[in-house]
C-alpha positions as a Markdown table, in Angstrom:
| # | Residue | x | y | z |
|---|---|---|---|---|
| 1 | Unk | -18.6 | -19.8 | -10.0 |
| 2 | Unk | -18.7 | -17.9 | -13.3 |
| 3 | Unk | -16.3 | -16.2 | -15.0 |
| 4 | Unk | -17.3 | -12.5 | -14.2 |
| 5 | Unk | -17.5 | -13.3 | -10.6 |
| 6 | Unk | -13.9 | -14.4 | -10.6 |
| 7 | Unk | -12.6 | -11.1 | -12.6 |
| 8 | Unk | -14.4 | -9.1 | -10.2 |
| 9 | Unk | -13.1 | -10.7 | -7.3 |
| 10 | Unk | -9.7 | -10.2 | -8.8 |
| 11 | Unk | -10.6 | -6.6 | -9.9 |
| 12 | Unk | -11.8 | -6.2 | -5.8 |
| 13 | Unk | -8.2 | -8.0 | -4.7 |
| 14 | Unk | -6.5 | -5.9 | -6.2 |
| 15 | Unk | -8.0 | -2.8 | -5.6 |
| 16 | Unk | -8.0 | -3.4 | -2.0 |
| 17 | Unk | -3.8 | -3.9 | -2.4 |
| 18 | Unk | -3.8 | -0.6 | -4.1 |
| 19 | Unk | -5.7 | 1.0 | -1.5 |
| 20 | Unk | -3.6 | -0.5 | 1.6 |
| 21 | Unk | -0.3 | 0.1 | -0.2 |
| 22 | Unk | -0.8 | 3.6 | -1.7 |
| 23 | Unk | -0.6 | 5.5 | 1.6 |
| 24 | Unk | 3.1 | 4.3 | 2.3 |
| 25 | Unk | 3.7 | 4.1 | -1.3 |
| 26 | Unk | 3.1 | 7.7 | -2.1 |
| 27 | Unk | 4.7 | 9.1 | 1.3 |
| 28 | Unk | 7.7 | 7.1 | 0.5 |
| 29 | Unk | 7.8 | 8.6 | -3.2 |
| 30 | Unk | 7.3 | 12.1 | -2.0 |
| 31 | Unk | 10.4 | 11.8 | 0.6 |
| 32 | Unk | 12.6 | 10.2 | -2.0 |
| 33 | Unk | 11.8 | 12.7 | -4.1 |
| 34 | Unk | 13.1 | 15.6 | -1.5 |
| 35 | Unk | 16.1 | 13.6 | -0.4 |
| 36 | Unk | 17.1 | 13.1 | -4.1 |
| 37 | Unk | 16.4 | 17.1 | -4.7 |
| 38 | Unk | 18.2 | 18.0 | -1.1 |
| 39 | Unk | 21.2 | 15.9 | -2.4 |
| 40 | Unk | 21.5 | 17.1 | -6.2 |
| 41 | Unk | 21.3 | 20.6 | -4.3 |
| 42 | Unk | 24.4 | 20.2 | -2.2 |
| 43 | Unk | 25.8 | 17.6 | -4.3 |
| 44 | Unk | 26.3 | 14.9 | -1.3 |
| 45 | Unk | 26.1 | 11.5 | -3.5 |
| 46 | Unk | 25.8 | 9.3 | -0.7 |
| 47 | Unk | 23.5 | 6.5 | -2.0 |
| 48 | Unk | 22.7 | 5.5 | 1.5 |
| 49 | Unk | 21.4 | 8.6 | 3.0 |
| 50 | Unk | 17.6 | 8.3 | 1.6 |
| 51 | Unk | 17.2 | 4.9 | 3.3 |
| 52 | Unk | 16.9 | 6.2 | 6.9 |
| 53 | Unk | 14.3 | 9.4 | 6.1 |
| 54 | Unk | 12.2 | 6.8 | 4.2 |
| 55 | Unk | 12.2 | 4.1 | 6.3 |
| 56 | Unk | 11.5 | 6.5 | 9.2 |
| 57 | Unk | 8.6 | 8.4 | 6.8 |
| 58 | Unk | 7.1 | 4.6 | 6.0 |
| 59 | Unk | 7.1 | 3.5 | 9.6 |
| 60 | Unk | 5.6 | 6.6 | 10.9 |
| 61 | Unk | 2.8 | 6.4 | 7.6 |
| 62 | Unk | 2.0 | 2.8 | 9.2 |
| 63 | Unk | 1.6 | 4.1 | 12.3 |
| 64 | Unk | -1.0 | 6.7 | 10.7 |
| 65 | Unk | -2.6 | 5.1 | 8.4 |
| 66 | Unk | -2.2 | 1.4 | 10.1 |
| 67 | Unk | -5.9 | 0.8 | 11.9 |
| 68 | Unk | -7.6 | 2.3 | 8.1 |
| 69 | Unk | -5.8 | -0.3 | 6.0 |
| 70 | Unk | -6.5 | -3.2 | 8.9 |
| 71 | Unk | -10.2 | -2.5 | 8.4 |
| 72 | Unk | -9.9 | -2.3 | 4.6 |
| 73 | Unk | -7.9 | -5.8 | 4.7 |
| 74 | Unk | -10.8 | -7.3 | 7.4 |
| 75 | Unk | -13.8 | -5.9 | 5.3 |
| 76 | Unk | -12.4 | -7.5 | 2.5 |
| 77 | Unk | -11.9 | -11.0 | 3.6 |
| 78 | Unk | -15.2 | -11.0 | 5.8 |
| 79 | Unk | -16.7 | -10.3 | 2.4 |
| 80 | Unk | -14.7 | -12.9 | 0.8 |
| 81 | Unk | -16.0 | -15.0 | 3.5 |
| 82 | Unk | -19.5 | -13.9 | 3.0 |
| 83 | Unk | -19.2 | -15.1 | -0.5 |
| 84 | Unk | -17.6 | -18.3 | 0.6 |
| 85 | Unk | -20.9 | -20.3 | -0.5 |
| 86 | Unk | -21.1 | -18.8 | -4.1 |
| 87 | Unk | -17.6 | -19.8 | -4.9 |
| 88 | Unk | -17.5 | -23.8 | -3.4 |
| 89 | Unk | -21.5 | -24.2 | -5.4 |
């Protein structure tokens, strides 16, 4: 096991986060970013009220986007599996 093969397997890791967590990431963003504009507009400064739309917008991204980021997350580790030989040598 050399040291480039350990970088890219971290580089891969955490590429593979960054492609499972941006969907939810970026739909939770965008709704924060209209609840926070809906409430500066009618100047309700209720710090609870963007929990609900978000959670809700999350859930409902999982839902979407959940069987995608299973088959990134099990092409991964069956290639981390793969490569099981090459990193126990």
């Amino acid at each position: 096991m050399t040291e480039g093969f350990i970088v890219s397997l971290g580089r891969e890791a955490l590429l593979t986060v960054l492609k499972v967590a941006g969907p939810m990431l970026g739909i939770g963003l965008i709704v924060g970013l209209f609840i926070s504009i809906l409430q500066a507009t009618t100047q309700i400064q209720e710090q609870t009220l963007s929990f609900v739309p978000k959670i809700l917008a999350i859930l409902g991204a999982m839902l979407i986007f959940g069987p995608w980021m299973l088959r990134t997350m099990i092409d991964f580790v069956q290639r981390l599996y793969g490569q099981i030989g090459f990193i126990i040598r």
